[in-house]
PANUGU-401972 format. One record per residue (C-alpha): residue number from 0; x, y, z. Coordinates in steps of 0.5 Angstrom, whole numbers, plus 500, padded with zeros to 3 digits. Each point is the difference from the previous one (the first is absolute). Example, Ala and Ser with C-alpha at 12.3 -4.5 7.8 and 13.67 -1.06 7.14 Angstrom:
+------+-----+-----+-----+
: resi :  c1 :  c2 :  c3 :
+------+-----+-----+-----+
:    0 : 525 : 491 : 516 :
:    1 : 502 : 507 : 498 :
+------+-----+-----+-----+
//
This chain:
+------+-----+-----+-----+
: resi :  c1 :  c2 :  c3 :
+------+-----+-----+-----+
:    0 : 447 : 312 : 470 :
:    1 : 494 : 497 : 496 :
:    2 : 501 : 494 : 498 :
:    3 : 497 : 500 : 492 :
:    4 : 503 : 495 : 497 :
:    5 : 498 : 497 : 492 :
:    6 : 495 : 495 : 500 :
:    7 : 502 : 494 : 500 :
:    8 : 501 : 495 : 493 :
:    9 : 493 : 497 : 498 :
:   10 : 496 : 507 : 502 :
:   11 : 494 : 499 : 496 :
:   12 : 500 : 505 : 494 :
:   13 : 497 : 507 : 502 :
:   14 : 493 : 502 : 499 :
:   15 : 497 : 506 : 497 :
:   16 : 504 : 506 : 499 :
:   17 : 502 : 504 : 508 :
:   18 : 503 : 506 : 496 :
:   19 : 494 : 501 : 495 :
:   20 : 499 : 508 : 498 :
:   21 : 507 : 501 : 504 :
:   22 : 506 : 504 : 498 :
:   23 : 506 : 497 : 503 :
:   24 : 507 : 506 : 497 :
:   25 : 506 : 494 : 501 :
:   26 : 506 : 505 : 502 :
:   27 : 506 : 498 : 498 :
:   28 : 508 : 502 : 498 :
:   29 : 500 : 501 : 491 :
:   30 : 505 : 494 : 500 :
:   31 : 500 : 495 : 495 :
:   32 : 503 : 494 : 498 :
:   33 : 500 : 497 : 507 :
:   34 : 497 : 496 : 506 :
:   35 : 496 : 506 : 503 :
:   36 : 497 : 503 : 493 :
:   37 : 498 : 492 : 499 :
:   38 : 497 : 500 : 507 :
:   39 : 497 : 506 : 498 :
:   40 : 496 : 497 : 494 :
:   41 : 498 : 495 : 504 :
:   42 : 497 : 505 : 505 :
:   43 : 496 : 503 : 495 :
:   44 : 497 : 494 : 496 :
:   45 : 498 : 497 : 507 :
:   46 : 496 : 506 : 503 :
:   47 : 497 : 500 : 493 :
:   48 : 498 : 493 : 501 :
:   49 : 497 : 502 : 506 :
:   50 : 495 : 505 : 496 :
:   51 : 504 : 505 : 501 :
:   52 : 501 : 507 : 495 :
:   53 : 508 : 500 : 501 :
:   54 : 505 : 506 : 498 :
:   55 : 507 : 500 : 501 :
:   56 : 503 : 506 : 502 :
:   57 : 508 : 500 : 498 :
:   58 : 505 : 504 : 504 :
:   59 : 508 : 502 : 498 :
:   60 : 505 : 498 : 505 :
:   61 : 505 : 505 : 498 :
:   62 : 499 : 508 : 497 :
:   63 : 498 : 501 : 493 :
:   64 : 496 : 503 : 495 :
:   65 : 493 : 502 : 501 :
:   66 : 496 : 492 : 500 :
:   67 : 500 : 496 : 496 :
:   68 : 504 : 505 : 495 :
:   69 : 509 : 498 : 500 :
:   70 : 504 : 493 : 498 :
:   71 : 498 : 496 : 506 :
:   72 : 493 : 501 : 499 :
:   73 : 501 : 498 : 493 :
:   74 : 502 : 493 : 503 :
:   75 : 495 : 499 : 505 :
:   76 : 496 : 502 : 496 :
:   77 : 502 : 496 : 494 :
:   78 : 501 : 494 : 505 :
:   79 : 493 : 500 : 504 :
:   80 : 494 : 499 : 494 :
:   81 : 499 : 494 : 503 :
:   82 : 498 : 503 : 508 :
:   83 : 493 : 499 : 499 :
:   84 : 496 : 506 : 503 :
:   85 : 494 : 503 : 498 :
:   86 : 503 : 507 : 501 :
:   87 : 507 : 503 : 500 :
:   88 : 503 : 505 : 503 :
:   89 : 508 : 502 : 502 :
:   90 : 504 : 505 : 504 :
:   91 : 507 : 502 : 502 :
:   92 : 504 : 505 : 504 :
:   93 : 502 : 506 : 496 :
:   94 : 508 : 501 : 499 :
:   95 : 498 : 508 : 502 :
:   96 : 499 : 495 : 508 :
:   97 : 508 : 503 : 500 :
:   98 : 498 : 506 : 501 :
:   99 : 497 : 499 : 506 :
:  100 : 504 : 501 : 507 :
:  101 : 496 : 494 : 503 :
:  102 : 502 : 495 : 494 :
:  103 : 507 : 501 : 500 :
:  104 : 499 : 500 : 508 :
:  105 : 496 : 494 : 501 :
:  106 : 500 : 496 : 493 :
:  107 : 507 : 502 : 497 :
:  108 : 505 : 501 : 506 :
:  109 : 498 : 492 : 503 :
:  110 : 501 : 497 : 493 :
:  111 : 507 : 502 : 500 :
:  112 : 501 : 496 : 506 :
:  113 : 496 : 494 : 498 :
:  114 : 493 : 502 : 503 :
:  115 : 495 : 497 : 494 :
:  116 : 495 : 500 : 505 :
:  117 : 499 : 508 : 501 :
:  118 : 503 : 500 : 492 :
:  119 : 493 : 497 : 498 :
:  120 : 496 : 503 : 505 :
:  121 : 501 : 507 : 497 :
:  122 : 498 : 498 : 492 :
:  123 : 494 : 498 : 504 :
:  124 : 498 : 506 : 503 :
:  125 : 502 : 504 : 494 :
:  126 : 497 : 496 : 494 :
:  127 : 492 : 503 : 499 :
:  128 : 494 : 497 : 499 :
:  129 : 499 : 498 : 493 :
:  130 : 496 : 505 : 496 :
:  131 : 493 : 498 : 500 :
:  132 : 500 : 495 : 506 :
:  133 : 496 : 504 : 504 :
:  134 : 494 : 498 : 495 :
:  135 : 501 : 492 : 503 :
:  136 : 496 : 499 : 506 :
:  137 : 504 : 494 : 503 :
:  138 : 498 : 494 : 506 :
:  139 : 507 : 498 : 501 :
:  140 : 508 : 501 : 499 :
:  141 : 504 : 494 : 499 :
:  142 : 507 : 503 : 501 :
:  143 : 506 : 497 : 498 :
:  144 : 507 : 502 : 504 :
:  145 : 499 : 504 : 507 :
:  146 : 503 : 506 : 496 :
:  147 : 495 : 501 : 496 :
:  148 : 495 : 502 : 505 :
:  149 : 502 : 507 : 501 :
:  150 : 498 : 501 : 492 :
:  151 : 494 : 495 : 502 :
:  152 : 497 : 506 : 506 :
:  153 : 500 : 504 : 494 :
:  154 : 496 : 496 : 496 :
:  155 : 495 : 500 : 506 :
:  156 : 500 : 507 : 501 :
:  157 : 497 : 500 : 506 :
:  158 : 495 : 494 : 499 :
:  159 : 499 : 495 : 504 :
:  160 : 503 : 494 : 496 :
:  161 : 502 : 493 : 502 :
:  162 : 507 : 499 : 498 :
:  163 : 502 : 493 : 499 :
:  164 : 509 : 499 : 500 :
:  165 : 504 : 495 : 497 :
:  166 : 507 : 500 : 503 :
:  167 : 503 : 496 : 495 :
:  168 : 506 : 499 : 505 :
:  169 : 503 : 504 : 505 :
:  170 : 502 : 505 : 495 :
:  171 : 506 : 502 : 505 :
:  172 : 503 : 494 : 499 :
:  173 : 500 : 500 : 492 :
:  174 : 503 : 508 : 501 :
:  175 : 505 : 497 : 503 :
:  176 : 502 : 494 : 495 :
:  177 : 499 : 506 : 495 :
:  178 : 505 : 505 : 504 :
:  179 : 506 : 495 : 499 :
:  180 : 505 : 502 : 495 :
:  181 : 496 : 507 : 499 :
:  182 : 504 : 506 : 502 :
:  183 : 497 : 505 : 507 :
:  184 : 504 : 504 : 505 :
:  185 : 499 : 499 : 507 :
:  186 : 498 : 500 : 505 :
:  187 : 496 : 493 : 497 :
:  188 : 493 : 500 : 500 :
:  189 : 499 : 493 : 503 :
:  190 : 494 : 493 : 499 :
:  191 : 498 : 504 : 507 :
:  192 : 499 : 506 : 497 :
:  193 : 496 : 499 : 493 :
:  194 : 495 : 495 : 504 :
:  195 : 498 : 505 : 505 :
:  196 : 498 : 504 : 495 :
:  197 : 496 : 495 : 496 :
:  198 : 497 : 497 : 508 :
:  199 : 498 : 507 : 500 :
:  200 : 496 : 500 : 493 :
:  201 : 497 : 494 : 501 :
:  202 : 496 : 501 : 507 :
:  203 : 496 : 504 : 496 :
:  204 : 497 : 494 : 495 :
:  205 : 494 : 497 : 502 :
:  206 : 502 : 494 : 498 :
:  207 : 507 : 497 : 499 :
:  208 : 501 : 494 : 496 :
:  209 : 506 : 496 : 499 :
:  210 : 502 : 496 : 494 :
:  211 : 505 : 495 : 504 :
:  212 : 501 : 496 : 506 :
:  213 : 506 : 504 : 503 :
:  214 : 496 : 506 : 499 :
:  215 : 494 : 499 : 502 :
:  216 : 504 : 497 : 507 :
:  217 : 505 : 506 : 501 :
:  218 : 494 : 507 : 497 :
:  219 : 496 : 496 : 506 :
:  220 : 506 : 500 : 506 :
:  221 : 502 : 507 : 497 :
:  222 : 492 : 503 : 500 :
:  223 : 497 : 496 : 505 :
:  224 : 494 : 505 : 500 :
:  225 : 499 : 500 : 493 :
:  226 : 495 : 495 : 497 :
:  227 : 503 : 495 : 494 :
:  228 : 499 : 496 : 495 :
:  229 : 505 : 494 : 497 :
:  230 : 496 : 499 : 493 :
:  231 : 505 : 497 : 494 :
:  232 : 501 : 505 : 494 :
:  233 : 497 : 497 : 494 :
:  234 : 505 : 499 : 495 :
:  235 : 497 : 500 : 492 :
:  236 : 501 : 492 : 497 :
:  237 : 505 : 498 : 496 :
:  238 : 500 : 494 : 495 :
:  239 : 501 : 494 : 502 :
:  240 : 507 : 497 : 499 :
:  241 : 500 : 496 : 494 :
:  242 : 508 : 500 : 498 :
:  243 : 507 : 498 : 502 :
:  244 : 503 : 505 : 501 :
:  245 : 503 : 502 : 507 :
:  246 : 499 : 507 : 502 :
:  247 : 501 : 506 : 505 :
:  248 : 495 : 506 : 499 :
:  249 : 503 : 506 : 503 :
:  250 : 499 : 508 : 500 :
:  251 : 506 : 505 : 502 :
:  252 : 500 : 502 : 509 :
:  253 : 506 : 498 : 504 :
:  254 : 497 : 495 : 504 :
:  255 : 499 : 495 : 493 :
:  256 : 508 : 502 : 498 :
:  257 : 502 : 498 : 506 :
:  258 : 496 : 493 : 499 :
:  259 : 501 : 499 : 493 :
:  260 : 509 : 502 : 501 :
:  261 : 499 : 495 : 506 :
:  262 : 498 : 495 : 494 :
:  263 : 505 : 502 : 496 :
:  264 : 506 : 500 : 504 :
:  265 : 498 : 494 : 504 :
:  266 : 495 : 496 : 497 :
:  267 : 502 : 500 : 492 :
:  268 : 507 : 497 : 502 :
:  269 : 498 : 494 : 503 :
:  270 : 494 : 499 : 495 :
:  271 : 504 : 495 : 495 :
:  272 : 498 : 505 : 494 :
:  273 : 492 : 500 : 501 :
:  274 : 496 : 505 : 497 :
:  275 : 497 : 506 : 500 :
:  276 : 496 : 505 : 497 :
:  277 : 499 : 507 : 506 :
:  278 : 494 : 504 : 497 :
:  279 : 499 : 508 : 502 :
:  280 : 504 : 506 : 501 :
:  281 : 505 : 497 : 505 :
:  282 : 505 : 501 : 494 :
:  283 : 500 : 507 : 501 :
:  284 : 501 : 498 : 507 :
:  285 : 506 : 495 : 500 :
:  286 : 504 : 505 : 495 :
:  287 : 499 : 506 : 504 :
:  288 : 502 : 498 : 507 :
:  289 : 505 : 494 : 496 :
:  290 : 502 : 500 : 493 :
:  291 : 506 : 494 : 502 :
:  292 : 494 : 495 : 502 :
:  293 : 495 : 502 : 495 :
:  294 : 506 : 499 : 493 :
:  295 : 501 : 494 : 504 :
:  296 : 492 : 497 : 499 :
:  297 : 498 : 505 : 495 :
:  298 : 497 : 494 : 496 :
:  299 : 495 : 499 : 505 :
:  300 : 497 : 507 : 500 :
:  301 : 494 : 500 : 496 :
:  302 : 498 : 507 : 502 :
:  303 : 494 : 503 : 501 :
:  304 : 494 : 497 : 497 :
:  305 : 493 : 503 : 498 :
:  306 : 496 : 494 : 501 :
:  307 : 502 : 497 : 507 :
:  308 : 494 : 495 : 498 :
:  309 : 504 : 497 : 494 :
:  310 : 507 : 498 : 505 :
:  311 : 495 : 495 : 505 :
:  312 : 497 : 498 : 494 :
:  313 : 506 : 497 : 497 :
:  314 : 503 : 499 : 506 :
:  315 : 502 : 493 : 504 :
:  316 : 503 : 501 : 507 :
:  317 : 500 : 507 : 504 :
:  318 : 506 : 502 : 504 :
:  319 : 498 : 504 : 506 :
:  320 : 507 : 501 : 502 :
:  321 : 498 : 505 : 505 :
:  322 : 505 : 503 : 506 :
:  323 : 498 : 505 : 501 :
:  324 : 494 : 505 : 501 :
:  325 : 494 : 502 : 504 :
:  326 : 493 : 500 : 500 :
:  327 : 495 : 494 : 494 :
:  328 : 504 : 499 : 494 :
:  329 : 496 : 501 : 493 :
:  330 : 504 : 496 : 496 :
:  331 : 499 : 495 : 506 :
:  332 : 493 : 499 : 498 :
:  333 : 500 : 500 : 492 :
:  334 : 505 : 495 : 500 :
:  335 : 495 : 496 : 505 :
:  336 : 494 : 502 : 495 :
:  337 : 504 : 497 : 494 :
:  338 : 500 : 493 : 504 :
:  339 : 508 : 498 : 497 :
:  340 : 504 : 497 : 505 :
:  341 : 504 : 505 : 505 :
:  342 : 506 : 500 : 502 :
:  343 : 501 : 505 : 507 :
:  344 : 503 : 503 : 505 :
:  345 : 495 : 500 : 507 :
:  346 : 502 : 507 : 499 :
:  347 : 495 : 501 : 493 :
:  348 : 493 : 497 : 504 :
:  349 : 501 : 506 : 506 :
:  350 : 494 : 503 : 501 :
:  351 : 496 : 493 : 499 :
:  352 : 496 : 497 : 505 :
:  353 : 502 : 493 : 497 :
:  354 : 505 : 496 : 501 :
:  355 : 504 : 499 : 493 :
:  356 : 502 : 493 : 502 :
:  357 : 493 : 497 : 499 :
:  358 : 500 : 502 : 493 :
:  359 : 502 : 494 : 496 :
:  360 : 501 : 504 : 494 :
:  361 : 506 : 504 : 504 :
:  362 : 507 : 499 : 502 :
:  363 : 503 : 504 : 505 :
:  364 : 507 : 501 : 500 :
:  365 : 503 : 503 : 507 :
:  366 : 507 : 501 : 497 :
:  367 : 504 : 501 : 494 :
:  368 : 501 : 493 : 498 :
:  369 : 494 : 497 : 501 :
:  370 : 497 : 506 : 496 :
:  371 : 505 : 497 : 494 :
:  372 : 498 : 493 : 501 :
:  373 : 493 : 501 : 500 :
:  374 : 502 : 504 : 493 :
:  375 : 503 : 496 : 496 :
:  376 : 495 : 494 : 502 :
:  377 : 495 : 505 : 496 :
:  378 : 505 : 501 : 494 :
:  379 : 499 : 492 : 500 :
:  380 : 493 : 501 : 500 :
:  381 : 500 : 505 : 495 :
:  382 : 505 : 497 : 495 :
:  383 : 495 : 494 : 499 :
:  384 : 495 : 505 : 499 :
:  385 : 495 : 499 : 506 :
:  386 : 496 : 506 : 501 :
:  387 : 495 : 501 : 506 :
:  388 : 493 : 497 : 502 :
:  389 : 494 : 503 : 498 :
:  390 : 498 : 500 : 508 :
:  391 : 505 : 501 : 506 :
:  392 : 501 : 501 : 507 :
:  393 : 502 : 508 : 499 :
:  394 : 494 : 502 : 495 :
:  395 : 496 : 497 : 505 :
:  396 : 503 : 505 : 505 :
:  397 : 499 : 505 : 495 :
:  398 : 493 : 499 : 499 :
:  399 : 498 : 500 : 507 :
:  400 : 504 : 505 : 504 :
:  401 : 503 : 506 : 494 :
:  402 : 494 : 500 : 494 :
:  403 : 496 : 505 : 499 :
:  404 : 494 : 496 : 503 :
:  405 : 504 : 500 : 506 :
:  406 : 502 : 507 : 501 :
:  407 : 493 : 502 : 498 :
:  408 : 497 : 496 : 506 :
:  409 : 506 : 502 : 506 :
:  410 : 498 : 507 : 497 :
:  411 : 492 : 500 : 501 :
:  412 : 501 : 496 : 507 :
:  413 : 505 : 506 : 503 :
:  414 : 495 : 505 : 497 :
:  415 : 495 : 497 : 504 :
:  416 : 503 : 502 : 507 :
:  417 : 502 : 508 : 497 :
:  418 : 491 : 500 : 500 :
:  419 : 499 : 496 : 506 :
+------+-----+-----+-----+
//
């Protein structure tokens, strides 16, 4: 395994423009209103800062109508005119895909028993190169999730084109998490099988680069012979906390219903009325999978926000009340980027090279209990209307290992070793 590692904290500026009169097609799932979409941005406002002409090239994980045509892209598209590419392009599998012996054999007959991974790579296969595609003249493909690589061989047609893999975690493991409580018939499709096919898949990148510790680690035990690289997403700045109000920012997967249900169940009864105000669609979450818990905090629940920027701005205290989940947390890094004190689990900084105890600015709480003390302490804080430093030790952590600036220059180090 190559080791090609971020630069370090305090790396001079880069100099010039590497990627000048480049084209670099980022490859990714048409997904909005999460981490990965974020990630995506960031990817494109990076290479650009490089030099390069970025165009984006958006492929739908389920079957519809011809792209970007039908509700699903109406959302994203509706939700995405922040992305930041020079051109945009979009694609998908067609619903006649159900015509196909090979698809109901190789896409729809492993999803009914749990099989995602093949699920996915299926649409790939079947999702066509964007009309017009063919007049770019591309360097490189940035590729986001080992399934769109299928529809990544399309877009070369034939040509011999770096590709660039960002995992974004084992995807088996989130296939898994997603599986829990949905309904499949067996024989099961297992964590074993689902992260063969994306083993298989990501062999054929030139380079894999991985946005966390754990990650980086197991890619590398799990495909020694491939060449990797651990560079840390950037994740677009956010005000800084200049409020009172304690917060939690979540979005609706399983892995932030159970961390948020552990808070509710285990860490609000001890908190001797401290309180606080949970952001994002985790609502529709809560009241899905519990309607009893969600009536009994429904004043708590703000809902889904189009401006997240507003919540740190207004915000005192950040709880990362985090138990569950793989991979680096998104909203673990904002929160870190507003500069408001944190109250956390060790769970919430997975992923880091950092060890959270050297932050002063964060308190680490290792069960329930401790989680409460630290909390009502901060609803002390917040009656007296102290609000957050203009500097901390969790800004500075931002600024030197998850802005733009450090992406960009982790970026342009890995891209050396591609041309060496």
């Amino acid at each position: 395994m190559d080791d090609i590692s971020r630069a370090p904290a305090g790396v001079a500026p880069l100099l010039g423009k590497p990627l000048a009169g480049k084209t670099v097609a980022v490859v990714h799932a048409a997904w909005h209103s999460c981490g990965s979409y974020q990630v995506n941005v960031s990817q494109i406002a990076a290479y650009r800062a490089l030099g390069a002409r970025v165009v984006s090239v958006a492929m739908m994980d389920a079957l519809g109508p011809r792209a970007p045509e039908g509700g699903r892209w109406d959302a994203y598209l509706d939700a995405s005119r922040d992305i930041g590419a020079d051109r945009r392009y979009y694609s998908g599998a067609s619903r006649s895909s159900f015509l196909s012996p090979a698809f109901l054999a190789r896409g729809y007959w492993p999803l009914i028993h749990g099989d995602q991974a093949s699920w996915l790579i299926e649409i790939a296969r079947r999702s066509p190169p964007p009309e017009d595609f063919d007049g770019e003249s591309v360097d490189l493909i940035h590729a986001n999730h080992f399934f769109t690589l299928p529809f990544v061989e399309r877009l070369k047609q034939g040509e011999s084109i770096p590709v660039i893999l960002e995992t974004q975690d084992i995807q088996a493991r989130q296939f898994v998490l997603r599986n829990q409580g949905g309904f499949f018939i067996p024989p099961y499709a297992d964590y074993s099988d689902m992260l063969a096919v994306e083993l298989d898949w990501m062999r054929r990148a030139d380079l894999c680069a991985h946005l966390n510790e754990e990650e980086y680690r197991d890619f590398g035990n799990l495909l020694p012979e491939a060449r990797h690289a651990l560079i840390y997403p950037a994740v677009p700045d956010v005000p800084r906390a200049a409020g009172a109000q304690i917060v939690i920012v979540a979005s609706d997967n399983y892995a932030n219903y159970k961390s948020l249900r552990w808070f509710l169940t285990e860490v609000a009864p001890r908190a001797g009325g401290a309180k606080v105000a949970i952001y994002g669609n985790i609502d529709e979450g809560v009241k899905r999978r519990d309607p009893a818990l969600y009536e009994a905090h429904v004043r708590c629940f703000m809902g889904r926000v189009d401006n997240i920027a507003s919540v740190y701005k207004r915000a005192g205290c950040v709880l990362l009340p985090t138990v569950e989940g793989h991979g680096l947390s998104i909203k673990a890094v904002e929160a870190l980027a507003c500069g408001a004190p944190i109250i956390a689990t060790p769970h919430a900084f997975r992923g880091m090279r950092i060890d959270p105890a050297t932050l002063s600015n964060v308190s680490l709480a290792h069960d329930a209990a401790e989680f409460a003390q630290f909390w009502r302490k901060a609803q002390a804080r917040s009656d007296r209307g102290d609000t957050p430093g203009a500097a901390s030790d969790t800004r500075l952590l931002y600024e030197e290992a998850f802005s733009l600036a450090a992406y960009a220059r982790a970026l342009a180090a890995a891209l050396e070793t591609l041309s060496a």
